[in-house]
GUBALO-637730 format. One line per 8 residues: number of its first residue (from 1); for each residue x, y, z of N, C-alpha, C, O, CB. Coordinates in Angstrom, 2 decimals, m for minus. Glycine has a CB too. Layout:
REM GUBALO-637730
NUM> X/Y/Z/X/Y/Z/X/Y/Z/X/Y/Z/X/Y/Z  ...
//
This chain:
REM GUBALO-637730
1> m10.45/16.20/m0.20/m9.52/15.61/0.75/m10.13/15.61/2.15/m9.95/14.82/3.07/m8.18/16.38/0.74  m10.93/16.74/2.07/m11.47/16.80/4.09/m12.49/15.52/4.10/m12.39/14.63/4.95/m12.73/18.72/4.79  m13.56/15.53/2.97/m14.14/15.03/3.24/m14.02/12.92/3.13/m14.84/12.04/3.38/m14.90/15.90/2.70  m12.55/12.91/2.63/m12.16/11.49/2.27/m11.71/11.84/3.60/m12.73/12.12/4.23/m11.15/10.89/0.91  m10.49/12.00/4.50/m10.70/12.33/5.87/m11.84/12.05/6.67/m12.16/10.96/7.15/m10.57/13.47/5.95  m12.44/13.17/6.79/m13.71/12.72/7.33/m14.67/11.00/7.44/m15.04/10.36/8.42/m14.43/13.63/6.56  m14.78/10.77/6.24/m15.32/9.28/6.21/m14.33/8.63/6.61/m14.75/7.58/7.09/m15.80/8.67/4.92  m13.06/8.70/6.67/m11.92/7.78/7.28/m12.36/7.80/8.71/m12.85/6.88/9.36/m10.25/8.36/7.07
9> m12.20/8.55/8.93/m12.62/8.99/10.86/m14.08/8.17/11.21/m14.23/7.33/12.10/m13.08/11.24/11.20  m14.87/8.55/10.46/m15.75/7.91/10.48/m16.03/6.39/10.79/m16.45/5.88/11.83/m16.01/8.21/9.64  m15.65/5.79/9.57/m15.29/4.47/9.29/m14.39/3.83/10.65/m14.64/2.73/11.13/m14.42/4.51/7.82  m13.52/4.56/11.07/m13.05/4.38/11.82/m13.19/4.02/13.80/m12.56/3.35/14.63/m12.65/5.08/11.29  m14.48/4.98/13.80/m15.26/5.42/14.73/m16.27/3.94/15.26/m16.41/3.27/16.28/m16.08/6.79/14.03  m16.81/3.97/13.83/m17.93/2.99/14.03/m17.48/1.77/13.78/m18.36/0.92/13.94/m19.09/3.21/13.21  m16.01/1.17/13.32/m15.68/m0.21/13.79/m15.24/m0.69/14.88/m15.26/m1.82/15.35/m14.97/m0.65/13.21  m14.75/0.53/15.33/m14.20/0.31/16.31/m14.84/0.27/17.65/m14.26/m0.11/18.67/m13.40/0.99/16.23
17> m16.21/0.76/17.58/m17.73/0.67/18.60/m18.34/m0.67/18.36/m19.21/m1.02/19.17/m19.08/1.93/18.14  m18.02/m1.55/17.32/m17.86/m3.19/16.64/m17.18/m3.79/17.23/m17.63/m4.82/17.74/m17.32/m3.46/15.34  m15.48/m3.37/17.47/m15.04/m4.55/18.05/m14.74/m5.12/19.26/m14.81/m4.76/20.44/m14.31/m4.70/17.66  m14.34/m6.20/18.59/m14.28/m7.04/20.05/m12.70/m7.21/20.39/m12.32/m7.92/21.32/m15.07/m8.76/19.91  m11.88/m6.54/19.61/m10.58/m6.55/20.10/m10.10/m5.50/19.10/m10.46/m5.41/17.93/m9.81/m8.01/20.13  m9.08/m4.58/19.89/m8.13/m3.81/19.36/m7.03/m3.81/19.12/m6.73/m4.59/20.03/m8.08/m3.16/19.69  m5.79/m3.53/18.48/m4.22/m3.76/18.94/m3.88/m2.31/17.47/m4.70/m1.88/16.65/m3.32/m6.12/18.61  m2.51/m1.94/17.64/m1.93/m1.21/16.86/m0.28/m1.07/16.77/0.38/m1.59/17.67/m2.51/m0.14/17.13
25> 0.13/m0.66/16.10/1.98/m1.03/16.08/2.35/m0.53/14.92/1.68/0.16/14.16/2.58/m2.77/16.07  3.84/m1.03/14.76/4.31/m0.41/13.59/4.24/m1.88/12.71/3.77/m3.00/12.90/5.95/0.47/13.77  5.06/m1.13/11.57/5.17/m2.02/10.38/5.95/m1.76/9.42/5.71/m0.62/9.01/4.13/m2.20/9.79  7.01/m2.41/8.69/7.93/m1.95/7.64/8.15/m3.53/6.76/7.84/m4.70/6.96/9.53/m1.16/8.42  8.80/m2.82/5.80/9.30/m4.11/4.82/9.84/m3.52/3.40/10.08/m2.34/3.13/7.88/m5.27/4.46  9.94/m4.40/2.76/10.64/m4.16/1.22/9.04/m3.94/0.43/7.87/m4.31/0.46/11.81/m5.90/0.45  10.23/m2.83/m0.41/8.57/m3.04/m1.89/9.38/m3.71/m2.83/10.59/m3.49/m2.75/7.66/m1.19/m2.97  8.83/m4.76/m4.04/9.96/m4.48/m5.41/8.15/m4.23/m5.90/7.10/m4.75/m5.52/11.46/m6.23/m6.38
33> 8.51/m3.12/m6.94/7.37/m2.32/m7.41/7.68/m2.14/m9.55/8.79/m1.79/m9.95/7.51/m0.47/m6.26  7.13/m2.28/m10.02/6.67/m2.07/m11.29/6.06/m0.87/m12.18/5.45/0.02/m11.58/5.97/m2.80/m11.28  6.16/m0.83/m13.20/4.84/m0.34/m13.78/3.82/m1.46/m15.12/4.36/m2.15/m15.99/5.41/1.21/m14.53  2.60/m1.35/m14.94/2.16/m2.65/m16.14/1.06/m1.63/m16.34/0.44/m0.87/m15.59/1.65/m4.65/m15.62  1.05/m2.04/m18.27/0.18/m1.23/m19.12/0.97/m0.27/m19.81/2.19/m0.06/m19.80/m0.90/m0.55/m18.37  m0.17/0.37/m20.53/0.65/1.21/m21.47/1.96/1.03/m22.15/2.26/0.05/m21.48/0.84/2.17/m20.92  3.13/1.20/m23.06/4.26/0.84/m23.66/5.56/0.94/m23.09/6.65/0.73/m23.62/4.29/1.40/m24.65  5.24/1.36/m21.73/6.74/1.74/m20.91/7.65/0.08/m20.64/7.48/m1.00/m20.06/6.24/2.66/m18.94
41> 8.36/0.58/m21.24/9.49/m0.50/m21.00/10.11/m0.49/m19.67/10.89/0.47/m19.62/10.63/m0.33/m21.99  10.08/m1.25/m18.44/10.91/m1.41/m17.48/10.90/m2.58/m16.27/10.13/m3.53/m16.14/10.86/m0.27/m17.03  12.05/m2.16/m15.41/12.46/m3.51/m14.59/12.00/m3.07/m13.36/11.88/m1.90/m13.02/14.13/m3.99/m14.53  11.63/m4.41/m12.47/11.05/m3.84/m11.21/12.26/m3.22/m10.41/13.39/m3.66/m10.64/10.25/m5.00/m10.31  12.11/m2.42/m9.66/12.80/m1.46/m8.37/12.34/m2.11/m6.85/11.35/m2.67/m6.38/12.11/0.39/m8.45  13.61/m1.71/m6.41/13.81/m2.28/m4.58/12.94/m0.70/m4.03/12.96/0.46/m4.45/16.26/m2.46/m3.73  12.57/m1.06/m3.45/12.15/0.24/m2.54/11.72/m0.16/m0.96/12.31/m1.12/m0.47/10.74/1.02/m3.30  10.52/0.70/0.02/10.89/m0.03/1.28/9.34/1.02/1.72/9.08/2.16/1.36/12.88/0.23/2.18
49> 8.55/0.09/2.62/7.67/1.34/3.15/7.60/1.02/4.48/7.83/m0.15/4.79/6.14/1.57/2.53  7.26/2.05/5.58/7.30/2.22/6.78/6.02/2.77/7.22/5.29/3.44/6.49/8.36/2.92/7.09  5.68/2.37/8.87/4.50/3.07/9.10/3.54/2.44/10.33/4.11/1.74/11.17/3.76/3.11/7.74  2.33/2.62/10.45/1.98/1.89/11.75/0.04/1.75/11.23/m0.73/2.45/10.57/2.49/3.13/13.55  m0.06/0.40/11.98/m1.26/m0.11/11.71/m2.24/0.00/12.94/m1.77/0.14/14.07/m1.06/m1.46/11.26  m3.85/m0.10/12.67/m4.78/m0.21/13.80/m5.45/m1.70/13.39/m5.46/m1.97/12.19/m5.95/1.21/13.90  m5.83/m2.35/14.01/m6.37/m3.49/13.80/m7.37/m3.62/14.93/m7.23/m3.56/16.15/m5.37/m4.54/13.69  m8.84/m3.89/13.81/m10.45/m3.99/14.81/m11.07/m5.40/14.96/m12.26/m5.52/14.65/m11.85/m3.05/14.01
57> m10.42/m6.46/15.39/m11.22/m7.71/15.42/m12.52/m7.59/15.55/m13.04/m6.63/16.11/m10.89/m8.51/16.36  m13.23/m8.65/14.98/m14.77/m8.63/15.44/m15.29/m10.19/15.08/m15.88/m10.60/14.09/m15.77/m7.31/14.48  m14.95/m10.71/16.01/m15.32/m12.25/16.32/m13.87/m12.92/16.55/m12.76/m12.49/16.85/m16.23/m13.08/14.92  m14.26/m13.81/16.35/m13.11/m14.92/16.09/m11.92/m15.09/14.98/m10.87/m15.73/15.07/m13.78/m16.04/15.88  m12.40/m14.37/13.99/m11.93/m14.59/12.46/m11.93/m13.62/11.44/m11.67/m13.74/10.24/m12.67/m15.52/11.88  m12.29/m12.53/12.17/m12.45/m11.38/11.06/m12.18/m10.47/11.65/m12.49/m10.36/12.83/m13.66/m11.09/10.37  m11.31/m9.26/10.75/m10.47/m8.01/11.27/m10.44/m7.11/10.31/m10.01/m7.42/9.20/m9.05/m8.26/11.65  m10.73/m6.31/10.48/m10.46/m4.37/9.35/m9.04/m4.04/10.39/m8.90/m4.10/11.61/m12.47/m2.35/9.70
65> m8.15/m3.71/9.31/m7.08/m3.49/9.51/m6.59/m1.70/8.60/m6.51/m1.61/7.37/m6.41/m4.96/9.07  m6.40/m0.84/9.29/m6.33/0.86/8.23/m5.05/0.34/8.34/m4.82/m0.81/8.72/m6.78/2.90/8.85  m4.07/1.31/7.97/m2.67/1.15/7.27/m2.29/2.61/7.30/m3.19/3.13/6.64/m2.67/0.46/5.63  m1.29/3.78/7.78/m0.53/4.48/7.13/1.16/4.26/6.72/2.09/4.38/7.53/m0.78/5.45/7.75  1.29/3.94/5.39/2.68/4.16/5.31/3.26/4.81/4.72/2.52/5.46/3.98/3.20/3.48/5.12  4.84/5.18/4.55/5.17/5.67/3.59/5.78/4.78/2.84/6.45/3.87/3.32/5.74/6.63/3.80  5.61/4.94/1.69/5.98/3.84/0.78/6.80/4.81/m0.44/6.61/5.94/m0.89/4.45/2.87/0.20  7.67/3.85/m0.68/8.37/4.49/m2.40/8.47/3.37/m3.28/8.64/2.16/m3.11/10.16/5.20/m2.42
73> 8.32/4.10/m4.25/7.65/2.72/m5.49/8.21/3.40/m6.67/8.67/4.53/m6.46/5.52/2.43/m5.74  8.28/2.74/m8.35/8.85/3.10/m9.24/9.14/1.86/m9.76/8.52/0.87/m9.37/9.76/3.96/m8.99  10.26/1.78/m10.84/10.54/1.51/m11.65/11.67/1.73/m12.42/11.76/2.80/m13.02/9.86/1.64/m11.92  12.74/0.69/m12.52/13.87/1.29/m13.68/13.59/1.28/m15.00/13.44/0.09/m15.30/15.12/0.59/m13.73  13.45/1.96/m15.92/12.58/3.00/m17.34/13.90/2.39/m18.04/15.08/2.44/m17.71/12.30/5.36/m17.27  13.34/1.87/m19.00/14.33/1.45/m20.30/14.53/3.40/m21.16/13.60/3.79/m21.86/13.10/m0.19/m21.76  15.32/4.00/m21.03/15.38/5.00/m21.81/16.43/5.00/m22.90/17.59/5.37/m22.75/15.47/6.01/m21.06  15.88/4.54/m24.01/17.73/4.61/m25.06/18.74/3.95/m24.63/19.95/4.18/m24.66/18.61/6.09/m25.13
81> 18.03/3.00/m24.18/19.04/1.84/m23.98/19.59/1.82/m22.35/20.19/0.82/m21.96/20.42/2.07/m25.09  19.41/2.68/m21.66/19.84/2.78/m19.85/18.70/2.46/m19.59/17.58/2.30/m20.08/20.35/4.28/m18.95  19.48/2.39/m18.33/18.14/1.51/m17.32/17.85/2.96/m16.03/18.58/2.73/m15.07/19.05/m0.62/m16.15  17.01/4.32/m15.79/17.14/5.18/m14.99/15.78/4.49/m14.15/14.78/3.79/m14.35/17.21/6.74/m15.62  16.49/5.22/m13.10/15.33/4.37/m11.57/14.55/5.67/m11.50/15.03/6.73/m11.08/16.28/3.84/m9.47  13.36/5.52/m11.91/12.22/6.65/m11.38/11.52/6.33/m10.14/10.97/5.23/m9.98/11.02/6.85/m12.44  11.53/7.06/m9.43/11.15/7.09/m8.29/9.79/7.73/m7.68/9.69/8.92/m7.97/12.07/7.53/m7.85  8.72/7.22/m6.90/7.94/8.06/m6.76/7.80/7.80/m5.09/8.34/6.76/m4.72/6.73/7.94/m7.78
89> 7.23/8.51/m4.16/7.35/8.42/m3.20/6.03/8.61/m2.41/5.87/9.81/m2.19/8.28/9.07/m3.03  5.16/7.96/m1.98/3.71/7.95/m1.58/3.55/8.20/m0.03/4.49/8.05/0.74/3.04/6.55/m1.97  2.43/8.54/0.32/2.15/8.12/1.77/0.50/7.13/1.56/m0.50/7.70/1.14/2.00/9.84/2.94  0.50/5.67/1.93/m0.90/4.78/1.30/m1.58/4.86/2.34/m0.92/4.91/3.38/m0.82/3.14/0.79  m2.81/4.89/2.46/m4.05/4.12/3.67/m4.60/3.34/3.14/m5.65/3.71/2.61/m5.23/4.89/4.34  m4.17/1.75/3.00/m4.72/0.90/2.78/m5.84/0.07/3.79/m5.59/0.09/5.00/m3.83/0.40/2.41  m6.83/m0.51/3.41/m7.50/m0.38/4.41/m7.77/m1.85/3.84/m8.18/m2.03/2.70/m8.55/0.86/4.69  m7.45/m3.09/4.91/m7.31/m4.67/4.50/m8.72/m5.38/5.67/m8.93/m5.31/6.88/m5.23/m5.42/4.99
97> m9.30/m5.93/4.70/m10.48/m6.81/5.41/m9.69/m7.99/5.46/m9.03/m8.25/4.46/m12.05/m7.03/4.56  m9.61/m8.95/6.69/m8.57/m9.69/6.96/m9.74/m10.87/7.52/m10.78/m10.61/8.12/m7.31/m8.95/8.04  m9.22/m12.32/7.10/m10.04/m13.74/7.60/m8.83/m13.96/7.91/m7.80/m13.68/7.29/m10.98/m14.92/6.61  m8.99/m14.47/8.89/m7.77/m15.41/10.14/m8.14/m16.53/10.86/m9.20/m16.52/11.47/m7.31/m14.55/11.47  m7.36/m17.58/10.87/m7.65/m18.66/11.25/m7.08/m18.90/12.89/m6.20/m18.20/13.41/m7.14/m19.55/10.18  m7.54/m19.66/13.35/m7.32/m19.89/14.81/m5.52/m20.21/15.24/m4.87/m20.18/16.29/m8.37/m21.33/15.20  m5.17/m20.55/13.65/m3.24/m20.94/13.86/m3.00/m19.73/13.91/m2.49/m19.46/14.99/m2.10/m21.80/12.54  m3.17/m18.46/12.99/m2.58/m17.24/13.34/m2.44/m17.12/11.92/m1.77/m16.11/11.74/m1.30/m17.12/14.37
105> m2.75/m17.70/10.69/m2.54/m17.25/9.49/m4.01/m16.26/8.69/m5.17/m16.32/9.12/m2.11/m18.67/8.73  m3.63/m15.55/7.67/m4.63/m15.01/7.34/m4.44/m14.74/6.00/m3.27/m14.67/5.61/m4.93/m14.02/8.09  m5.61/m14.54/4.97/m5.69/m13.91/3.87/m5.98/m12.36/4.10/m6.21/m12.15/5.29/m6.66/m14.58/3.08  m6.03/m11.42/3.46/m6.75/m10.27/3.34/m6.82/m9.44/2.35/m5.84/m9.78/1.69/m6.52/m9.64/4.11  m7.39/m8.48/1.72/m7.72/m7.81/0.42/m8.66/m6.64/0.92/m9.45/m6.69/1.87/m8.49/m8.87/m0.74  m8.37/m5.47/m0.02/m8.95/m4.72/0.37/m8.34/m3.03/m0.78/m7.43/m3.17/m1.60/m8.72/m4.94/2.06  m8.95/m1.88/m0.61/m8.69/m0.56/m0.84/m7.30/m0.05/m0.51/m6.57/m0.28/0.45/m9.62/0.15/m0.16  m7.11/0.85/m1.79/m5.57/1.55/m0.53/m5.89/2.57/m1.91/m6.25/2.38/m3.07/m3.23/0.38/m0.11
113> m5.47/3.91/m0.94/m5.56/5.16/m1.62/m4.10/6.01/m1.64/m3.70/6.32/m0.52/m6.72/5.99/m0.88  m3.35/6.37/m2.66/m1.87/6.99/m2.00/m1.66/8.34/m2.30/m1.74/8.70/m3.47/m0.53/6.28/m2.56  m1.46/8.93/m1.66/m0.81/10.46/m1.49/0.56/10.86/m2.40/1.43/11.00/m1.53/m0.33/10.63/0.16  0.98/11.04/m3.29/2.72/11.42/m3.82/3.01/12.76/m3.00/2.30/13.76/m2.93/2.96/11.83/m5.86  4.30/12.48/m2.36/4.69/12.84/m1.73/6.12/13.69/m2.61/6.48/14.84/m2.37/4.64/11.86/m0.78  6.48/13.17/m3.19/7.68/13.78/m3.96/7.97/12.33/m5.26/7.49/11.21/m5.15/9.32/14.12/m2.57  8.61/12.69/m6.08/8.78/12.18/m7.68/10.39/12.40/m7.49/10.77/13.26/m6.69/7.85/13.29/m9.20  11.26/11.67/m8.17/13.00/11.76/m8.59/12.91/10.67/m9.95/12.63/9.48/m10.07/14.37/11.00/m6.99
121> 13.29/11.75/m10.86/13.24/11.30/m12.57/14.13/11.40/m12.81/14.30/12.54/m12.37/12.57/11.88/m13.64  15.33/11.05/m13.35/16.45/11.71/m13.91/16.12/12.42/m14.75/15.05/12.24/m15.32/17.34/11.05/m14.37  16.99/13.51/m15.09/17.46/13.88/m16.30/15.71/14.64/m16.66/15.74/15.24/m17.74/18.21/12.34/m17.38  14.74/14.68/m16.19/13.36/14.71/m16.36/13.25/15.44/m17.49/13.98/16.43/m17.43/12.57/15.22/m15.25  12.37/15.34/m18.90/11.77/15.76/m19.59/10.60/15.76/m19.53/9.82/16.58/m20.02/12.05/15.50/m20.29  10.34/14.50/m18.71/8.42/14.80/m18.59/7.83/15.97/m17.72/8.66/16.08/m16.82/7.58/13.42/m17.78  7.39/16.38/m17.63/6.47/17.25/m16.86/4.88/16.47/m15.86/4.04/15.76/m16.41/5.94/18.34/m18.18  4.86/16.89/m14.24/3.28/15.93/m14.24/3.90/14.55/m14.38/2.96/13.96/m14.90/1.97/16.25/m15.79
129> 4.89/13.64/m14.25/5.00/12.72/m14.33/4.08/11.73/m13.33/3.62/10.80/m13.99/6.14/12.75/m14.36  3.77/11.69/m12.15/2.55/11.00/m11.70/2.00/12.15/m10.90/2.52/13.19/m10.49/2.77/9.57/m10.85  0.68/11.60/m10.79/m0.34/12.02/m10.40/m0.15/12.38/m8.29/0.55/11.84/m7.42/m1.46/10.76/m11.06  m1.12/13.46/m8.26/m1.09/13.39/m6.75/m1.75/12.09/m6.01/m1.24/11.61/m5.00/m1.81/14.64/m6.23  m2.90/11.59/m6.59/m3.44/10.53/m5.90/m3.24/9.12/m6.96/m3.20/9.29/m8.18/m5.07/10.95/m5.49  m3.15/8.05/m6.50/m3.13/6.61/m6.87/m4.23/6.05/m5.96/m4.51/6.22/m4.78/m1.65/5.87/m6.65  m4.77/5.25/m7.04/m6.10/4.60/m5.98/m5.22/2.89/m6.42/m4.34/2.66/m7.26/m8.56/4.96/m6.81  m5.77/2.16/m5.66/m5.31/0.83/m6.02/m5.91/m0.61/m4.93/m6.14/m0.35/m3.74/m3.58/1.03/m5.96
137> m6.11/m2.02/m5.43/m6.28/m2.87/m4.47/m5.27/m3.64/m4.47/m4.31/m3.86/m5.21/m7.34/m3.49/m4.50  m5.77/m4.10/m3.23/m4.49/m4.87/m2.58/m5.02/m6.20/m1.90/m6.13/m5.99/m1.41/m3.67/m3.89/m1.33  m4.48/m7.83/m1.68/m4.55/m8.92/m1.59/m3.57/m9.29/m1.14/m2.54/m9.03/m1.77/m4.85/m9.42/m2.43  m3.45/m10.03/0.11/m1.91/m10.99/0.51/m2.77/m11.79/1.24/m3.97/m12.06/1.26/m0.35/m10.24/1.56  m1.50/m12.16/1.98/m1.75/m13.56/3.19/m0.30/m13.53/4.13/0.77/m13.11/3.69/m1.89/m15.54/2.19  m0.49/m14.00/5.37/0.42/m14.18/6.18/0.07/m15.13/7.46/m0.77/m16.02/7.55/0.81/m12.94/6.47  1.16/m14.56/8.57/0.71/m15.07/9.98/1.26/m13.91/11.25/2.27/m13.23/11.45/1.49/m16.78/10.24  0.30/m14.09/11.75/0.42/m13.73/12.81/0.28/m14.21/14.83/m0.75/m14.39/15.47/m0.14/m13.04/12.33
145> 1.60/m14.28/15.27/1.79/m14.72/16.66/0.48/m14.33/17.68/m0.36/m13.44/17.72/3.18/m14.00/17.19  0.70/m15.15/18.21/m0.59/m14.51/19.57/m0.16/m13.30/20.12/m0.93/m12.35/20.30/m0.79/m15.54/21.12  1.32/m13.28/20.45/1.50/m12.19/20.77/1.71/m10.58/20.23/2.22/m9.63/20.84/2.14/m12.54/21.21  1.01/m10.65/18.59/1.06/m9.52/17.38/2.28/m10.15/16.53/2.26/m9.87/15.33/1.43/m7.70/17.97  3.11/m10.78/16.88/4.23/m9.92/15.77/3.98/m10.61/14.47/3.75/m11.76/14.84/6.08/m10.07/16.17  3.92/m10.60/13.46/3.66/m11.20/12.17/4.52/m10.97/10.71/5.54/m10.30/10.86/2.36/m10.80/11.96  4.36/m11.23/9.93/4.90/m11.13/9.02/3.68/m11.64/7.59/2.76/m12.44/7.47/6.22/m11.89/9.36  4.40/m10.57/6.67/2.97/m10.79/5.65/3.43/m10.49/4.29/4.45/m9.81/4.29/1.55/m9.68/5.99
153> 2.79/m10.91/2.70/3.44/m10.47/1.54/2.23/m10.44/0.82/1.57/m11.47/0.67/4.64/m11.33/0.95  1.93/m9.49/0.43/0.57/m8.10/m0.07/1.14/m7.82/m1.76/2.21/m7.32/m2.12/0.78/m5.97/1.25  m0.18/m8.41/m2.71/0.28/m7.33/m4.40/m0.70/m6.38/m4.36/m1.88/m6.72/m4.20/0.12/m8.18/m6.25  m0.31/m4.99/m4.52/m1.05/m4.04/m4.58/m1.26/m3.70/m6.17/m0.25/m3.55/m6.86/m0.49/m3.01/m3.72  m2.35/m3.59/m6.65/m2.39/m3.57/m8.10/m2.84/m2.24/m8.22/m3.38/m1.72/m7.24/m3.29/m4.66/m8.82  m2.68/m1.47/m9.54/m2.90/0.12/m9.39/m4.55/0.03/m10.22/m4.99/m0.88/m10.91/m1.37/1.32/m10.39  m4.95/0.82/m9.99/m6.79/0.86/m10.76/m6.57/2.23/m11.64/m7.19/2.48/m12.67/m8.54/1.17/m9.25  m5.33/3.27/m10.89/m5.70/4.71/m11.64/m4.15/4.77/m12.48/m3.24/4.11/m11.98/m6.06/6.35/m10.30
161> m3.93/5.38/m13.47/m2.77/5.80/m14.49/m1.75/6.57/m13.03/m2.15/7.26/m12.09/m3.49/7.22/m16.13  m0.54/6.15/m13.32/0.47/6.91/m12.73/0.34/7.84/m12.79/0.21/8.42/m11.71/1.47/6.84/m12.98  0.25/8.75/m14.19/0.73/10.43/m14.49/m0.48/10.00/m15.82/m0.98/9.01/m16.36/3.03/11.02/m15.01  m0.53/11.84/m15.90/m1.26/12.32/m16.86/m0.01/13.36/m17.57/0.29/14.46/m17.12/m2.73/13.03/m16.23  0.79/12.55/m19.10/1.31/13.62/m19.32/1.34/13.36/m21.06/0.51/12.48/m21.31/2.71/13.85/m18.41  1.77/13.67/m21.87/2.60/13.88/m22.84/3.33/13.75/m23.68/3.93/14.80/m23.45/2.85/14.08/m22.77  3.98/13.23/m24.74/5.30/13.18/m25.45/6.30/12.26/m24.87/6.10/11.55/m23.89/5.91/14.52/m25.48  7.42/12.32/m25.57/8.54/11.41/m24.78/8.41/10.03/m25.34/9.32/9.20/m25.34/8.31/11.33/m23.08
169> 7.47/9.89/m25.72/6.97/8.59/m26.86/6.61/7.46/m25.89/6.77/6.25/m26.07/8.37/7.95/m28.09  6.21/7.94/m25.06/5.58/7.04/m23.50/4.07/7.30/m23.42/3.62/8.45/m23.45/6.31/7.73/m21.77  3.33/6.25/m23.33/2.08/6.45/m23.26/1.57/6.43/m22.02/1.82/5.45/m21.31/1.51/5.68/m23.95  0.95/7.26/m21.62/0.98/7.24/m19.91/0.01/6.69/m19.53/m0.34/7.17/m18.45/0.97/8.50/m19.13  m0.69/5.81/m19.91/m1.28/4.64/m19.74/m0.91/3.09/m19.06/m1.20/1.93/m19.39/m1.50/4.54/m20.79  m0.21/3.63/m18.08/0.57/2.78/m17.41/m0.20/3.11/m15.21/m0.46/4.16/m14.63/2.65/3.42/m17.98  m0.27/1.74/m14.76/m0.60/2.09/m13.63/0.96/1.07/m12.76/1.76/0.35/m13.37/m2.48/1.63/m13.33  0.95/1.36/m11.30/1.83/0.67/m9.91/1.59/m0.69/m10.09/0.56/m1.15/m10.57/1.29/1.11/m8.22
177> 2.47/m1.26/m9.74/2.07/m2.33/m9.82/3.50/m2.87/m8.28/4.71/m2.88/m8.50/2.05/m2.93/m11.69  2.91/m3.21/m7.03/3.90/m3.35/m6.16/3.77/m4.71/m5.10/2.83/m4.88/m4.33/3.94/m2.02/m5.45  4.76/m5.47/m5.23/4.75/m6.67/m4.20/5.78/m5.89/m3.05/6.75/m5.14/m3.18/5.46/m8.41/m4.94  4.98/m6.51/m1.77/5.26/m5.72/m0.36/5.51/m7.00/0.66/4.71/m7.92/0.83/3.76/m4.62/0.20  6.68/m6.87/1.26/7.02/m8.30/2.48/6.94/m7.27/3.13/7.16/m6.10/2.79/8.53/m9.48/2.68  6.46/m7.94/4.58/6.58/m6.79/5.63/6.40/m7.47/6.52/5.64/m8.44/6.47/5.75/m5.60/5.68  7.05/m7.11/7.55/7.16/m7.30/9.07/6.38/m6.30/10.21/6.72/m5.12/10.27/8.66/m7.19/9.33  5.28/m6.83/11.15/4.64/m5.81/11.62/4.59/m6.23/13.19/4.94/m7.37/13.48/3.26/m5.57/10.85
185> 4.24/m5.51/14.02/3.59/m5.69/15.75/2.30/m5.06/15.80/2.22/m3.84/15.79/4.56/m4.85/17.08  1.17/m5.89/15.87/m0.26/m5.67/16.49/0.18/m5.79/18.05/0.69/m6.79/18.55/m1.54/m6.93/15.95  m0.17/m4.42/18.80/0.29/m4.61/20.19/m1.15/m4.91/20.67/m1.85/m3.91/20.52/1.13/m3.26/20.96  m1.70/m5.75/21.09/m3.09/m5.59/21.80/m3.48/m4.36/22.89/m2.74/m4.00/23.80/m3.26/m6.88/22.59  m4.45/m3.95/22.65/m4.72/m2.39/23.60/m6.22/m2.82/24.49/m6.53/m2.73/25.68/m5.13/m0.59/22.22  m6.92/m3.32/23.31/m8.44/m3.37/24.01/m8.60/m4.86/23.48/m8.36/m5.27/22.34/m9.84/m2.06/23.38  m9.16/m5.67/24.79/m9.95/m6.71/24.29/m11.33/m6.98/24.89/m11.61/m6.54/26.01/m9.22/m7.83/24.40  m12.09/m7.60/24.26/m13.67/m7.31/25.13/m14.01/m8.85/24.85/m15.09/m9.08/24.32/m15.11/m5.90/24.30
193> m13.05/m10.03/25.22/m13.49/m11.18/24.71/m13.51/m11.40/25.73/m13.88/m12.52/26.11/m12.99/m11.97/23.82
//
């Protein structure tokens, strides 16, 4: 963990000695989130993540964008016929390589690593139901105003298994699977154009 830290800081350090413009702000929006793979039967879940972004321009058209949010994600679980909302609750640093066009729209894709923060199962028989870390990528597109404020809709696809567990006749061979709308403010701080 120190040392994924560490290279964050890092990474961080030396784009930002790169760019040619800075800005940072908050950011929130809806998740509806999934699970795909493995035999788990279920329906996507509303959830919501919050949090604040740094954004490193470097030219005209290209931006590294880090991410902390908190995010909650899950799934309503077909169990014996009910539908129970499992819940898992993350903190992500997604980290989005962003092309932007001169109107203010952009694609971007990139890494995101998540923290579980706390789990709510009903009724829980599983044990270990997800994992402390989720690795996963992520892809959207949006726009953004001259003056930051933007709006954007991101699928984060999972790369690592939710949980490592057990029985229950669930194969835990299942990864996240989460579409994200979100509303954000890039406040401009530094520009060197």
């Amino acid at each position: 963990m120190k040392k994924l830290a560490i290279t964050l800081m890092l990474a961080a350090i030396s784009t930002f000695s790169m760019a040619q413009s800075f800005s940072f702000g908050p950011k929130a929006g809806l998740n509806l989130s999934n699970y795909t793979g493995g035999n788990i039967e279920s329906d996507a879940k509303v959830g919501y993540h919050v949090g604040g972004l740094l954004n490193f321009g470097i030219g005209n058209h290209f931006a590294i964008q880090p991410e902390v949010l908190f995010s909650t994600q899950g799934a309503k679980v077909d169990r014996q016929g009910s539908k129970d909302d499992f819940k898992v609750s993350y903190v992500t640093i997604p980290v989005m390589f962003r092309l932007k066009t001169t109107g203010g729209f952009y694609v971007e894709a990139g890494p995101q690593v998540g923290f579980r923060t706390s789990t709510d199962i009903p009724n829980q028989t599983i044990d270990n139901f997800a994992n402390n870390l989720d690795l996963s990528l992520g892809g959207g597109i949006g726009y953004q105003s001259n003056i930051g404020l933007g709006i954007g809709v991101r699928y984060i696809a999972g790369l690592s298994k939710v949980g490592n567990f057990s029985g229950n006749n669930i194969d835990p061979d299942f990864k996240n699977s989460v579409i994200q709308a979100s509303i954000f403010w890039a406040i401009p701080a530094v520009s060197k154009r």
